[in-house]
C-alpha positions in Angstrom: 0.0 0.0 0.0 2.9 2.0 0.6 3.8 2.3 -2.6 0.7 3.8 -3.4 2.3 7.2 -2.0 4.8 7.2 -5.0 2.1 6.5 -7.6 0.6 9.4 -6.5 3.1 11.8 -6.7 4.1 10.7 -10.4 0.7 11.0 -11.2 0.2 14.8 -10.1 3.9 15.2 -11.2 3.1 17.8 -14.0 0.9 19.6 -12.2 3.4 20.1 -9.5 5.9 21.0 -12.1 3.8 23.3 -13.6 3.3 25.0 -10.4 6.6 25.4 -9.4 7.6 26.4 -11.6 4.9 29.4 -12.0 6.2 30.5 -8.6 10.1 30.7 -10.0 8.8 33.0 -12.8 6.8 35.0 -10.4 9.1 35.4 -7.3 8.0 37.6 -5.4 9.5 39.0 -1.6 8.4 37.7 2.1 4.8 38.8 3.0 4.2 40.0 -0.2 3.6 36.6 -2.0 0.2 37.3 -3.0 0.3 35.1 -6.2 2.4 32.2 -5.0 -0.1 31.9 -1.5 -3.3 32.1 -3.6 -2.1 29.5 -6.3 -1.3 27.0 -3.7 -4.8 27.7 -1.9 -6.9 27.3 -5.4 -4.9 24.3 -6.2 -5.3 22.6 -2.7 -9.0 23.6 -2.6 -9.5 21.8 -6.2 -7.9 18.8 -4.1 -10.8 18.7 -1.7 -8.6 20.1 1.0 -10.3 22.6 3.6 -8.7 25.9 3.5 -8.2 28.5 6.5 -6.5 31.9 6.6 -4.6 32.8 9.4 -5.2 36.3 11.5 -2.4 38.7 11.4 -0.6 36.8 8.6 -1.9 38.0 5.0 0.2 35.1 3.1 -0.2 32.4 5.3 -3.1 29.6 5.0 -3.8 26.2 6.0 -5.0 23.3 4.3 -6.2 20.2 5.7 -7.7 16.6 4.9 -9.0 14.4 7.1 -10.7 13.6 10.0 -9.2 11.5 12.4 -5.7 10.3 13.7 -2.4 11.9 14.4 -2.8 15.7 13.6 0.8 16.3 11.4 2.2 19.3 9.6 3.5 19.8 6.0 5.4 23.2 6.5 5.9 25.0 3.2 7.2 28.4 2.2 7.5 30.8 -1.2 9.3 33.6 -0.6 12.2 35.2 -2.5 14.9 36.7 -2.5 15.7 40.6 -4.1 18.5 40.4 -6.8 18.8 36.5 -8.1 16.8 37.3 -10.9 18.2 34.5 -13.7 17.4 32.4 -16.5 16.4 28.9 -15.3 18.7 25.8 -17.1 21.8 27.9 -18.1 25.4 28.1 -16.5 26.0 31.8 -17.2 25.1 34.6 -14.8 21.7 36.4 -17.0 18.9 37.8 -15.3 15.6 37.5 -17.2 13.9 40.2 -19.5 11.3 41.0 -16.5 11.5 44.2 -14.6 11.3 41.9 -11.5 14.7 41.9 -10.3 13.9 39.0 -7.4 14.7 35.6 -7.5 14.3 31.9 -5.9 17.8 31.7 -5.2 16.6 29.2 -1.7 14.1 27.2 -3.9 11.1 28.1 -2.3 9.6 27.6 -5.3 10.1 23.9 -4.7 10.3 23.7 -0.7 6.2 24.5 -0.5 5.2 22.2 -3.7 7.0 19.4 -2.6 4.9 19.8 0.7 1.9 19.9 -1.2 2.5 16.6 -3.2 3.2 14.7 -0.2 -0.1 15.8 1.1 -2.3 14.7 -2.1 0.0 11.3 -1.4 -1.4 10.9 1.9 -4.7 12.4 1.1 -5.0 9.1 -1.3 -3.9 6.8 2.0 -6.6 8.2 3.7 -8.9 7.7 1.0 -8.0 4.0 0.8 -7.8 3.7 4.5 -4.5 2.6 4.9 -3.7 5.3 6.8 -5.4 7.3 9.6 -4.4 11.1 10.4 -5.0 15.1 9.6 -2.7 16.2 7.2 -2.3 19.6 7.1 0.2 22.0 4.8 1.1 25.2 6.1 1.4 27.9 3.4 4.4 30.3 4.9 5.4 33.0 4.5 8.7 35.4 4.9 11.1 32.4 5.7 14.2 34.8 4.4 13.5 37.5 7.1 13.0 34.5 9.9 9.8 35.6 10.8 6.8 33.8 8.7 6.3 30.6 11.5 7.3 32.8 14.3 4.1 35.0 13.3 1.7 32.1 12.9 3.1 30.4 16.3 1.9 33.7 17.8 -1.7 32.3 16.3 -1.1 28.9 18.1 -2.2 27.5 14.7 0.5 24.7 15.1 -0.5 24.3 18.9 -2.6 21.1 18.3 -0.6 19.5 16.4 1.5 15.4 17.0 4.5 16.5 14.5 5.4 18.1 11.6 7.6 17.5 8.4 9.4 19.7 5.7 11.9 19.9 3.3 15.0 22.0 1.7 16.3 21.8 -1.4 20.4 21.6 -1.3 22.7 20.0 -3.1 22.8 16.7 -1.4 20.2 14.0 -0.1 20.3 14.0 3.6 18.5 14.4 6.9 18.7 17.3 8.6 20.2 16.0 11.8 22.3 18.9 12.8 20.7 22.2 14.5 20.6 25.4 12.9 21.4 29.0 14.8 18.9 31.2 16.9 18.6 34.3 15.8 17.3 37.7 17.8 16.6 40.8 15.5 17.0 44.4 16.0 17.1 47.7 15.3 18.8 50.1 16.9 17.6 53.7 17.0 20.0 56.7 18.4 18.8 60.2 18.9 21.2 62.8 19.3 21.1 66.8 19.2 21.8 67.9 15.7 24.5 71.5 15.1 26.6 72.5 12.2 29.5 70.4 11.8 31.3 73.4 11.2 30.1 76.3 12.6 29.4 74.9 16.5 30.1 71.1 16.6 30.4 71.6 20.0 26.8 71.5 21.0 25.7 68.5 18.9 25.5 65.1 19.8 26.4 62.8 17.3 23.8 59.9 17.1 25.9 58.4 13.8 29.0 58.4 16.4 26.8 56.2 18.8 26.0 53.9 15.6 29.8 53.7 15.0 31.0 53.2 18.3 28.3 50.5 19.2 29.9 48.8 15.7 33.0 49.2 17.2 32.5 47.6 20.3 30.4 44.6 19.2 33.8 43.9 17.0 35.5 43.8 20.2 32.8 41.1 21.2 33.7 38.4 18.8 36.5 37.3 21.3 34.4 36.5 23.8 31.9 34.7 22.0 30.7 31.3 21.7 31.4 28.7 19.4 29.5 29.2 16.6 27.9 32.6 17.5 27.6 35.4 15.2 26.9 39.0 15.0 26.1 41.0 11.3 25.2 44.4 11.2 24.0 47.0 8.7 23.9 50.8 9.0 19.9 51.7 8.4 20.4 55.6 8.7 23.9 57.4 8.7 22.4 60.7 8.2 21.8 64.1 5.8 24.9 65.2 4.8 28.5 65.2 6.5 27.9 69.2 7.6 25.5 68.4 9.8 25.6 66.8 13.7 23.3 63.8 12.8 20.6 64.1 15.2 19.1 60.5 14.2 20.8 57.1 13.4 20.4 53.7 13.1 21.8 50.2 12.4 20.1 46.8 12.5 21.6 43.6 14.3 21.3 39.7 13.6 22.5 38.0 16.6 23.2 34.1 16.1 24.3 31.4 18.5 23.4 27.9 18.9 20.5 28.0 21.0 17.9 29.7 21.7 19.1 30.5 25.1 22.9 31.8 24.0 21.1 33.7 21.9 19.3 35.5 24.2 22.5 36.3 26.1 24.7 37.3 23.5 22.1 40.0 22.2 21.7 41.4 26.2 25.4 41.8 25.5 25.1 44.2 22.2 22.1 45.8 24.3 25.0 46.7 26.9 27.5 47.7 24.3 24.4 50.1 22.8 23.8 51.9 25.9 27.2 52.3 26.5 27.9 53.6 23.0 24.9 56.8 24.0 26.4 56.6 27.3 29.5 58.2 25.9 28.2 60.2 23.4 25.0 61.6 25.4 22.4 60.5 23.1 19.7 58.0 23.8 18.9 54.5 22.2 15.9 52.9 21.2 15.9 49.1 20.8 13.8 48.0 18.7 13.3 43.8 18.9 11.9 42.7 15.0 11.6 39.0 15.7 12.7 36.2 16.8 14.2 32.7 15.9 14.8 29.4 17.4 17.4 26.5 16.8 16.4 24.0 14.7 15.9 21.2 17.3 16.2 18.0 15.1 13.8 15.2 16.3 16.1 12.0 17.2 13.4 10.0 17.0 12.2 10.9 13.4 16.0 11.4 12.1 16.0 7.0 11.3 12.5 7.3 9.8 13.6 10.2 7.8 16.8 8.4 6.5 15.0 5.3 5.5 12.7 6.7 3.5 15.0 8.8 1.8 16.4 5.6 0.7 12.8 4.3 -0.1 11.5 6.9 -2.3 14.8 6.9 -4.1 17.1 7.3 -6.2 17.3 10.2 -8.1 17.7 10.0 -11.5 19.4 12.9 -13.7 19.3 12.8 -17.4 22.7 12.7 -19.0 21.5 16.6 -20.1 21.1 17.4 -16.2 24.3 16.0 -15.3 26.2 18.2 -18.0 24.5 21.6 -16.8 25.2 20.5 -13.7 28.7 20.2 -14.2 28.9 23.7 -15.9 27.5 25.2 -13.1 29.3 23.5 -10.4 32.6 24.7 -12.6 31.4 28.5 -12.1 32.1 28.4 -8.2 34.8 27.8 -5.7 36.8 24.6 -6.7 38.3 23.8 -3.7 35.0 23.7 -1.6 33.2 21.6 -4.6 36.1 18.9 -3.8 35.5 19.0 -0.3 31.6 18.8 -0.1 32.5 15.7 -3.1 34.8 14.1 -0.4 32.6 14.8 2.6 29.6 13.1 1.1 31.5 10.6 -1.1 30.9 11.1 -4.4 33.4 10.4 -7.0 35.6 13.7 -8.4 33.7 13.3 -12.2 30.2 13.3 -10.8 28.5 16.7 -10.7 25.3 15.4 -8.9 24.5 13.3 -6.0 21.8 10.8 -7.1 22.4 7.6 -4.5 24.3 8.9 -1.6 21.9 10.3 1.6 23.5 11.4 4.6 22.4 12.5 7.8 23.8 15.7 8.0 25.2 16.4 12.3 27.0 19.2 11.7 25.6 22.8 12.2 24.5 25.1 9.7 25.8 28.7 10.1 22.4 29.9 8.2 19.2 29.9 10.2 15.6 28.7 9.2 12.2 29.5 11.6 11.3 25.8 11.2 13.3 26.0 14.4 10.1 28.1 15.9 7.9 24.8 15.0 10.8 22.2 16.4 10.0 24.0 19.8 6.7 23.2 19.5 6.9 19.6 18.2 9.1 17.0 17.2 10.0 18.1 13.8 12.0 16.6 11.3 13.6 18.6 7.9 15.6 16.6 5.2 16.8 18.0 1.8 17.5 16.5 -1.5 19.5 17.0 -4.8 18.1 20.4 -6.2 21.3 21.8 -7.4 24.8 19.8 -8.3 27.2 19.4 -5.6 29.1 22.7 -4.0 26.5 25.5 -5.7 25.0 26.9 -2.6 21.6 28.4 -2.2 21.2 32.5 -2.3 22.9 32.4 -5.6 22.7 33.0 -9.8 23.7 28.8 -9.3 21.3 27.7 -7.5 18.3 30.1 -9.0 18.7 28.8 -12.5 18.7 24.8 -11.0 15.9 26.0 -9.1 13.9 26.7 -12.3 15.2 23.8 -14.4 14.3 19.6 -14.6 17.2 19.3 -11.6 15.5 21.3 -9.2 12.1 19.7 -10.4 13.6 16.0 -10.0 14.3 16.7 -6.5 11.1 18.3 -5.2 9.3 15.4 -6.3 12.3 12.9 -4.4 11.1 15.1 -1.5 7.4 14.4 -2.1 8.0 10.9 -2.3 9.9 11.1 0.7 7.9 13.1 3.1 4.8 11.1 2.4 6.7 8.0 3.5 7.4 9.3 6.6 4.1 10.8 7.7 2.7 7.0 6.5 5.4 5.3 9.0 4.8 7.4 11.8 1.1 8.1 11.5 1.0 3.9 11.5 3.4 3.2 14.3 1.7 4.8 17.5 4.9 3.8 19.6 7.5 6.2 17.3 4.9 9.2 17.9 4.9 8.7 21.8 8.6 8.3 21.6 9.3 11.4 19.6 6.8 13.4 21.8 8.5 12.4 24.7 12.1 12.6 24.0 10.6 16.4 23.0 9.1 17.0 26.5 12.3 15.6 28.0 14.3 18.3 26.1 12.6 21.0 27.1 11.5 22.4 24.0 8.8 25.2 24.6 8.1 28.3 22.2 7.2 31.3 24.4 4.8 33.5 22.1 6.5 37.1 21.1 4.3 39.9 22.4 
């Protein structure tokens, strides 16, 4: 009966294409995905799916089948990125004719799709009653600024439910095993007393100094940092014009560390080195908290399910056409960190794409993902699959044009395939569900809601 999942997938196969790629041509920014949010809702209403919007969160929706069972999550997304604009299937940097100059550069044009096939796969197990549960996909939004799930666990619409799945593409089939970095938000607003720079200096109060000097000492931080902590900034407002005491300035902060907790810490830290920073040049600050992000807290329990059917669902299999654009493309990056992600995973020096090989990835990412918000709330598993040949990272002209091409498309259906076959295990093996929820209660794992 299993198998059943896989028929299904191929069978809605073009459909998904077809609608992922209509989001790749029609990329459009976090919380502004009006056309990519609607065509997934149209599509899964067609399905016979029940459809709910969510309060506070214009993009977002929820679809759901069935009526009885383990309640899991599909969690999808559709946002992109601003300047990856790029013709899909060549291995030359060429943004397209459109005046839209944004891009899927992290393949969210595939991560929601393949969500949505694995639910019309166990929509058909539920139909033929070999398997009992509520599947639900989560249409997200805003992924890129880490804030789309954050705002919808606000709602508490994942608050009911036993555990949820997703997906990434990457270049490599694996299980996301490893954590990914917490991330606090902010901007930071100085106000200062404004003079002429030239004329009396001596009675303003430089709120671009305050910016500068907080930059300065959050440099000084990095020493004393953890492992694996991080701290980027960007100057917001630096002012009119250099003959003028800037009475206003600001900077925005992403503070990273490896839990959720560290986090926290770290960024009372850059709050101490803010107020110092006014302190000495008598203005005042403002902080101004944006959002925040959990870790990704991997579910142990789900990380062997996850690889198996990996393994289940596969291989991939790349045309001899898909092998030679990926080849050209992987030759347009960094050679040296191509040969070491080949070596890592095992793949042989001539082959451009990893077809049989899944890993479960342990080591942490430096990026961060707000599927860690939902691994808080239940056990969550993520895996990834070949989108893109091996060494082109995502947020790139690379990965955009496999994004939009039969490679990118090959692997969102692997991921369909794959998901599916992991929400039938589980929903069908009460035990693993009461041992995933428990190892998640042992843990500690709780999202506090951001007021």
């Amino acid at each position: 009966m299993k198998q059943l999942l896989i028929k299904t997938v191929e069978e809605k196969a073009n459909e998904l294409r077809k609608m992922a790629k209509d989001i790749w041509s029609n990329p459009e920014l976090g919380e502004q995905e009006l056309y990519a949010s609607k065509l997934q809702r149209d599509y899964m209403k067609e399905n016979g799916f029940l459809i709910s919007l969510i309060e506070n969160v214009p993009t977002a929706f929820v679809a759901e089948y069935g009526n009885e069972g383990s309640v899991v999550g599909v969690l999808g997304e559709y946002d992109a990125l601003p300047g990856l604009s790029q013709l899909e299937g060549v291995a030359f940097k060429a943004p397209t004719e459109s005046e839209n100059p944004n891009g899927h550069g992290c393949g969210h044009n595939l991560l929601g799709v393949a969500g949505i096939g694995a639910c019309l796969a166990i929509k058909e197990a539920i139909d033929n009653g070999s398997v009992k549960c509520r599947v639900r996909y989560y249409g997200c939004p805003a992924e890129e600024a880490l804030k789309g799930k954050g705002e919808m666990a606000n709602e508490g619409v994942f608050d009911d439910l036993d555990f949820s799945v997703t997906f990434h593409p990457f270049d490599r089939n694996a299980v996301w095993g490893m954590g990914t970095p917490a991330v606090v938000a902010a901007e930071f607003n100085f106000k200062g007393v404004t003079a002429h720079a030239g004329f009396n200096p001596e009675v303003g109060r430089s709120a671009l100094d305050a910016v500068e000097l907080m930059n300065v000492g959050c440099n000084y931080l990095r020493e004393h940092m953890t492992e694996g902590s991080r701290v980027h900034y960007t100057i917001t407002n630096g002012g009119e014009a250099p003959n003028i005491v800037p009475d206003k300035a600001s900077s925005k902060y992403n503070v990273r560390s490896e839990t959720n907790k560290n986090a926290e810490t770290l960024f009372e830290r850059v709050v101490k080195i803010a107020n110092g920073a006014a302190m000495m040049t008598e203005t005042e600050v403002e902080v101004n908290i944006q959002n925040k992000c959990y870790d990704y807290a991997a579910s142990e329990v789900l990380i062997p399910i996850a690889n198996e059917n990996l393994k289940w669902a596969g291989p991939l299999e790349f045309t001899e056409e898909d092998k030679k654009l990926g080849k050209e493309l992987a030759d347009t990056v960094n050679q040296e960190l191509v040969k070491q992600f080949k070596t890592h995973i095992g793949l042989e020096n001539d082959q451009a794409m990893s077809e049989k090989e899944v890993h479960i990835m342990s080591k942490r990412f430096g990026g961060s993902s707000d599927i860690g918000d939902v691994s808080y709330i239940v056990p969550t598993i993520c895996l990834s699959t070949s989108c893109a040949p091996v060494g082109v990272a995502p947020h790139t002209w690379q990965s955009t044009s496999c994004y939009g091409s039969d490679i990118g498309f090959k692997g969102m259906l692997y991921a369909s395939k794959s998901m599916a076959g992991i929400i039938y295990d589980v929903c069908n093996n009460p035990s693993v569900l009461k041992e995933a929820k428990r190892y998640h209660e042992e843990k500690g794992l709780k999202f506090i809601k951001i007021k």
